[in-house]
C-alpha positions in Angstrom: 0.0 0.0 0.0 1.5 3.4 -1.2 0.4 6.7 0.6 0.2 10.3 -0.7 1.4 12.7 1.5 -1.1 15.4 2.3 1.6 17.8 2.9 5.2 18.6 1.8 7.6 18.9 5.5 10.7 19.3 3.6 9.8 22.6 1.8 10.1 24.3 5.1 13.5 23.2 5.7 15.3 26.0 3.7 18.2 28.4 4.2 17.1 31.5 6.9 16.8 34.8 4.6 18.8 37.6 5.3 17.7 39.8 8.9 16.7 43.5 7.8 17.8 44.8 11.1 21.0 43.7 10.6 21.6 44.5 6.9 24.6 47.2 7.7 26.1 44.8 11.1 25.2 45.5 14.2 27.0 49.0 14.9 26.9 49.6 10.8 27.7 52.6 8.7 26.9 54.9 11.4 30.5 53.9 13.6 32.0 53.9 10.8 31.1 57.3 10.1 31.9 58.8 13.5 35.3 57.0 13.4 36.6 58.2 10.3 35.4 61.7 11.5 37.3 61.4 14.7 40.6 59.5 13.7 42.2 62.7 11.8 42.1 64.3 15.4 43.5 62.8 18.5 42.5 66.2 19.9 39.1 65.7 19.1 39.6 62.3 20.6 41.2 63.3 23.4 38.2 65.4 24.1 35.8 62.9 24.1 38.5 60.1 26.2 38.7 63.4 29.0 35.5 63.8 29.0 33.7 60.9 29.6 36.9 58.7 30.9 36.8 56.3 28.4 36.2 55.7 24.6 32.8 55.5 23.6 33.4 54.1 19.9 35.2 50.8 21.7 33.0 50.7 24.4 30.1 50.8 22.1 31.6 48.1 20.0 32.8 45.9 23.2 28.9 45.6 23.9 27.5 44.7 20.6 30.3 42.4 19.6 28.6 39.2 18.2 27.4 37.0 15.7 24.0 38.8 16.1 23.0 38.5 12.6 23.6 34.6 12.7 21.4 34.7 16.3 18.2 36.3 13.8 18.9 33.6 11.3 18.3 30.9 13.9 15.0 32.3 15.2 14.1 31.6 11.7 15.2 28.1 11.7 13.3 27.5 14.4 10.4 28.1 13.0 10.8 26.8 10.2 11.4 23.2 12.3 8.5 24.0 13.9 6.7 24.2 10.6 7.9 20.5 9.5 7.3 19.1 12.6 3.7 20.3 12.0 3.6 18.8 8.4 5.2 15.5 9.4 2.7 15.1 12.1 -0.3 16.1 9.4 0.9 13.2 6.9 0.8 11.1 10.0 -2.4 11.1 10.5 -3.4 11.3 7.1 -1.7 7.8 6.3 -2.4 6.4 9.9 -6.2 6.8 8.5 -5.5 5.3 5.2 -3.4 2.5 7.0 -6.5 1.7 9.4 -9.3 1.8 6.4 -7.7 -1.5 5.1 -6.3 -3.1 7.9 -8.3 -4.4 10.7 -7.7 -6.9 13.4 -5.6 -6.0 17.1 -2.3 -5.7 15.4 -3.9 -2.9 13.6 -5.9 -1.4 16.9 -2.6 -1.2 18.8 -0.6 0.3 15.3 -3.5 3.0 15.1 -3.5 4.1 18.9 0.6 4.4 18.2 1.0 6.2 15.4 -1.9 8.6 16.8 -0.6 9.8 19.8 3.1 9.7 17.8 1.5 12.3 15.6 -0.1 14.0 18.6 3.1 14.5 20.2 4.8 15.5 17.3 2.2 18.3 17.2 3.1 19.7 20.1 6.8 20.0 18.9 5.6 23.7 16.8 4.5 25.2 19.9 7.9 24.9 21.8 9.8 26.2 18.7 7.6 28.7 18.2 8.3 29.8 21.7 12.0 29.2 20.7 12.0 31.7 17.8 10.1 34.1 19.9 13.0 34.7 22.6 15.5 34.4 19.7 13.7 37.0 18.1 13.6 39.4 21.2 17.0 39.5 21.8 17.9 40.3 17.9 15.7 43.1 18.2 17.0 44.6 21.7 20.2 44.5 20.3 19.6 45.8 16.8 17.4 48.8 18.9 20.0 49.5 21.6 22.4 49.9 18.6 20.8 52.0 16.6 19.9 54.5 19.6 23.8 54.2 20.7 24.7 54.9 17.0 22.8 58.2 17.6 24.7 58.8 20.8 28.1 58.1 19.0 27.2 60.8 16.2 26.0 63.6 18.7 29.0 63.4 21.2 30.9 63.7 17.7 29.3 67.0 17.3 29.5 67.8 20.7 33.7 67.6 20.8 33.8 69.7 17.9 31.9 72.3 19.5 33.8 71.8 22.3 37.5 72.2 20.3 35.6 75.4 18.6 35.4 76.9 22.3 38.7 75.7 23.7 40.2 77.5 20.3 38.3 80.7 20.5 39.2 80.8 24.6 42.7 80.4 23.8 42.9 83.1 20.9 41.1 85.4 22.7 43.0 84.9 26.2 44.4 88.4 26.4 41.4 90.2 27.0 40.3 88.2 30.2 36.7 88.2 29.1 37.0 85.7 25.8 38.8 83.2 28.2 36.4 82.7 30.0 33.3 82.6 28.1 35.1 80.3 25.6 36.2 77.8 28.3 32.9 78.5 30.1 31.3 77.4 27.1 33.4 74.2 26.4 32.9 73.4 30.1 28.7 73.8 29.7 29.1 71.1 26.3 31.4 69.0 28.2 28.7 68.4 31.1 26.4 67.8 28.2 28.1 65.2 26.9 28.6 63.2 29.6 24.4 63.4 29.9 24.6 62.4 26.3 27.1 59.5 27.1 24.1 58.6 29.7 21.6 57.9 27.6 24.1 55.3 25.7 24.5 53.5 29.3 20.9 53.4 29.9 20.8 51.6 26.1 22.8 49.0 27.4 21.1 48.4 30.4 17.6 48.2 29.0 19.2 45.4 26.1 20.6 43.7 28.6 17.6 43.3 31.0 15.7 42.2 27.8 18.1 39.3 27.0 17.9 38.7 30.3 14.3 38.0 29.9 14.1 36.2 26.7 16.7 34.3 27.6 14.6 33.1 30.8 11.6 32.4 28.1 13.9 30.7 26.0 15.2 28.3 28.5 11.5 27.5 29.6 10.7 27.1 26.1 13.9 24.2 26.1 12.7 22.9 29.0 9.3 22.2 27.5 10.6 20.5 24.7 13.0 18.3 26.6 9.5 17.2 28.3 7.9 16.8 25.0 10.6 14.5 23.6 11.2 12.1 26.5 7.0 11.7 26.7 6.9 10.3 23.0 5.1 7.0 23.1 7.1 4.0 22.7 5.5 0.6 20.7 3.9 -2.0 23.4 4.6 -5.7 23.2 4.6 -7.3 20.2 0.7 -8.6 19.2 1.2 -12.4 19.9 -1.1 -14.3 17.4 -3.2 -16.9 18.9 -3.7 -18.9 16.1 0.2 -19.0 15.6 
C-alpha cells in the first residue's frame, strides 16, 4: 500500500533569509562614520576620552560584539522546524487513516493508537519552537534597537567635541582680553557636562538590552525545558501482538 502525503515537511527546511535589522552589522555605517570623523584628530579624541573617561566608539563596540545576525537567522530556523514538525505530524495522520481503512484486526488497533498519539506528540513540537523563535527573536531586536539609539549617541558626542575644540580655540585666541577666556572655556565646560548626559543615555541603552536578553533568555530556557519534556514523553511501541492462532 503506497500513501500520498497530504503535505510537503521538507519545503520548510530551507536556508534563513537575510535579517533587515541587521543589513549594515550591528553597529553599521553609522560607527564607521563617526570614526573616520574622529581619527584625523586625536584632539578631538582626546576630548571625548577626558570627558567621559573612556572611549565611547570601543566601548560601544565591546557591547554589541557578536554574531548577532547569525542569532536572527536561527529564530528563523526554528520556526521553520517547527513548521515541518507540524507537516510531518499532518501526513501522519493522514496515512495512519489510510493505513487503518484496510487493515483491521488487534495488530492494527494497537498500530492505530501508536501512530496517533506519535503524531499528537509531534504536534506539540511547533509550539515549543515557536516559543524558541520568539525569545531568539527578542533578543535580535534589543540588540539591533539598543544599537541603533547608541549609534545616535556616538554621532552627537561627535558634534559635541567639535563644538567643544571650537570653544577651547576661541578661549585660547582670545586669552588676552580676560573676558574671551572665559566665556570660551565657560562654554566648552557647559558642552562637556552635556556630553557626559549624552554618554548617559548610551548607558541606559545598554542596560535596557541587557535586561531584555535577560528575559528572553529566561523564556527561551522554559521554552527548552518544554521541549525536553515533550521529547522524553513520545510514546514507545507496546509488546509485540502475539497471534493466537500461531
Amino acid at each position: 500500500m503506497s500513501f500520498a502525503d497530504a503535505a510537503e515537511p521538507v519545503g520548510h527546511l530551507k536556508a534563513p533569509s537575510e535579517p533587515e535589522e541587521f543589513s549594515q552589522g550591528v553597529i553599521g555605517d553609522s560607527v564607521e562614520t563617526v570614526s573616520d570623523f574622529l581619527s584625523p584628530s586625536e584632539w578631538l579624541l582626546g576630548i571625548i576620552k577626558f570627558t567621559l573617561g573612556s572611549n565611547p566608539l570601543e566601548t560601544a563596540i565591546a557591547w554589541f560584539t557578536g554574531d548577532w545576525k547569525s542569532y536572527v537567522e536561527c529564530a528563523e530556523m526554528w520556526r521553520n522546524t517547527g513548521s515541518f514538525t507540524k507537516d510531518l505530524a499532518t501526513n501522519l495522520r493522514s496515512g495512519n487513516k489510510e493505513l487503518d481503512a484496510g487493515w483491521n484486526g488487534n495488530a492494527a488497533d494497537s498500530a492505530y493508537v501508536y501512530f496517533d498519539e506519535l503524531a499528537k506528540k509531534i504536534d506539540t513540537l511547533d509550539g515549543h519552537l515557536r516559543d524558541l523563535q520568539t525569545s531568539y527573536i527578542d533578543i535580535g531586536r534589543a540588540i539591533a534597537r539598543g544599537a541603533e539609539l547608541i549609534k545616535g549617541v556616538l554621532e552627537q558626542l561627535a558634534d559635541q567635541a567639535l563644538l567643544v575644540e571650537i570653544e577651547l580655540t576661541a578661549g585660547t585666541a582670545l586669552m588676552e582680553t580676560g573676558v574671551g577666556l572665559c566665556a570660551g572655556y565657560g562654554a566648552a565646560i557647559l558642552e562637556m557636562a552635556e556630553m557626559v548626559r549624552t554618554w548617559g543615555r548610551a548607558t541606559e541603552a545598554y542596560s535596557a538590552v541587557q535586561d531584555a536578553i535577560d528575559k528572553a533568555t529566561v523564556a527561551g530556557g522554559l521554552a527548552v525545558g518544554g521541549l525536553g519534556v515533550a521529547l522524553k514523553e513520545f510514546p514507545e511501541p507496546g509488546r509485540s501482538y502475539d497471534n493466537p492462532a500461531v
